[in-house]
C-alpha positions as CSV (number, residue, x, y, z in Angstrom):
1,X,136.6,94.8,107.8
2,X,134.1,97.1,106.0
3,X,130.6,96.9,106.5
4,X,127.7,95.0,104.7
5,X,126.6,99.1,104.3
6,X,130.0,100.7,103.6
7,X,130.2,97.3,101.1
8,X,127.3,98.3,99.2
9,X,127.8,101.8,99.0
10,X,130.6,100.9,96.9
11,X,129.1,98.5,94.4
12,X,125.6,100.7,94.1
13,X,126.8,102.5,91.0
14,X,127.7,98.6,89.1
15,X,124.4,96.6,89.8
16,X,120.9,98.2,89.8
17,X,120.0,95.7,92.1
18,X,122.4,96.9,94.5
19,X,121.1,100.4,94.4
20,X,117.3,99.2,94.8
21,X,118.6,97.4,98.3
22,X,120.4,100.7,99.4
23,X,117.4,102.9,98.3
24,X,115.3,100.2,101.1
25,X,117.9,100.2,103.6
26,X,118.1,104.1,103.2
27,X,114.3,104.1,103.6
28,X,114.1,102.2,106.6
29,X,116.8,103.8,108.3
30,X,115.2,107.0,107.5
31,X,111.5,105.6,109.3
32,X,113.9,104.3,112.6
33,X,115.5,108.0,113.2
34,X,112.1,109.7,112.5
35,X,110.7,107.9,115.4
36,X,113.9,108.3,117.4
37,X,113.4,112.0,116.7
38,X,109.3,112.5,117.0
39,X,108.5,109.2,119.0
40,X,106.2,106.2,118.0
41,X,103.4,108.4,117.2
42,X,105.6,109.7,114.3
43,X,104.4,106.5,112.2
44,X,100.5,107.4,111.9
45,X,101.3,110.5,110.2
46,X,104.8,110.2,108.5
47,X,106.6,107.7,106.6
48,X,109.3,107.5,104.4
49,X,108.3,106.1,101.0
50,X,111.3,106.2,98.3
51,X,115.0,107.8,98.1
52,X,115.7,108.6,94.5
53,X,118.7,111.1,93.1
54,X,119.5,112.1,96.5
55,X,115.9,112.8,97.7
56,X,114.4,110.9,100.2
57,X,110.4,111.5,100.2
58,X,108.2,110.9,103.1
59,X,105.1,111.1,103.1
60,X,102.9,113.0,105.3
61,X,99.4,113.3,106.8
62,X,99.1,117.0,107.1
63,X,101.1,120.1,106.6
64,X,102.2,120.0,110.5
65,X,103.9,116.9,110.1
66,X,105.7,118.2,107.1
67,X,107.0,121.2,108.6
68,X,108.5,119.5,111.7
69,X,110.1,117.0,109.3
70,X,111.7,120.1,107.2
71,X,112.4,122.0,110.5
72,X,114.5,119.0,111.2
73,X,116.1,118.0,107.5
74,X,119.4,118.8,108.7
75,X,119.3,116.1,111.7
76,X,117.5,113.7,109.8
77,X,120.2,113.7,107.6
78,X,123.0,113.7,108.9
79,X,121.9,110.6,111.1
80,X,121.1,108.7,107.6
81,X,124.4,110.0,106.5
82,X,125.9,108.5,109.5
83,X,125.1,105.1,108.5
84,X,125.3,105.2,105.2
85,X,128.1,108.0,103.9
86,X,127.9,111.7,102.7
87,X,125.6,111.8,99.6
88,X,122.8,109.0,100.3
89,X,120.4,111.6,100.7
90,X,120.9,115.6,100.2
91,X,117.8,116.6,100.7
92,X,114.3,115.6,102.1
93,X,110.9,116.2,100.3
94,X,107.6,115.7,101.8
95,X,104.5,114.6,99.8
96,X,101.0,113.9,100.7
């Protein structure tokens, strides 16, 4: 039996809809590894706010918290990709 994820991974391209609930699981995913990675204090100064083409963006509170995020792109990704499959997001872009 697939999962409600693997399901909807599937069906994104068909229904716009579908893609806008992957883009928010794919965001809050993203928020629950950053603070597996950086720890609860990771939410008052990052947070991931939209995945489009590919690109997840977080935003950040200061350069520091952006460079620890791109330091770690790789992991982040690859625990997103994980969950959802290879191509949810390629590549991570911090804005402030």
């Amino acid at each position: 039996m697939d999962s409600l994820f693997g399901i909807l991974n599937q069906k994104k391209k068909a229904s716009p809809i579908l893609r806008g609930a992957m883009a928010a699981l794919t965001v809050e995913e993203a928020d629950r590894v950053l603070e597996e990675l950086f720890g609860a204090d990771i939410k008052r100064f990052a947070k991931s706010a939209y995945v489009r083409d590919g690109v997840l963006a977080v935003k950040t509170a200061g350069s520091s918290g952006a460079t620890e995020i791109k330091l770690n792109e790789a992991e982040i990704i690859a625990k997103i990709t994980q969950k959802f499959g290879p191509g949810c997001v390629k590549k991570i872009r911090c804005i402030s």
